[in-house]
C-alpha positions, 0 to 999 in steps of 0.5 A: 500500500503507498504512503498516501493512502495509508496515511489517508487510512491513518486519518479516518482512524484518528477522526473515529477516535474523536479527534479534529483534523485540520491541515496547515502550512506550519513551516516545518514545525512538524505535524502533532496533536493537542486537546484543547477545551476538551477537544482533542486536535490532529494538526498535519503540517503540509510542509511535511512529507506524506512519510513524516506525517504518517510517522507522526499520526501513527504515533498519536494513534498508538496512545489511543487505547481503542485503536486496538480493536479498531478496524484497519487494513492490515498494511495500517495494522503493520505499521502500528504495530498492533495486534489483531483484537480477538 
């Protein structure tokens, strides 16, 4: 599976585990999540290449604790790292 479409995958993942995407030029200052007033946020910098961003979305998801079970492709599982839930 490419790059694109498994961080594609990544995302919808994120968006299922309650967080908001937005996509902005950040100049290099690297894609990374928060929580503010009780929302949780996923900011993609579009100064990244689709690699980075993957890198850094697949690391807000391992600290998710419902990504586990959550339905995925097994190329998306493999780079998580998580196991299948049975």
């Amino acid at each position: 599976m490419h790059t694109v479409e498994l961080l594609e995958e990544a995302i919808e993942l994120v968006e299922r585990a309650g967080f908001k995407v937005r996509s902005e030029w950040l100049a290099g200052r690297g894609t990374g999540w928060c929580e503010l007033k009780g929302q949780k946020w996923l900011f993609l910098d579009l100064s990244e290449t689709p690699r980075e961003q993957l890198e850094r979305v697949t690391q807000c998801l391992r600290g998710q604790p419902q990504v586990t079970s959550a339905s995925m492709s097994a190329p998306l599982r493999g780079v998580l790292d998580v196991r299948k839930a049975a």
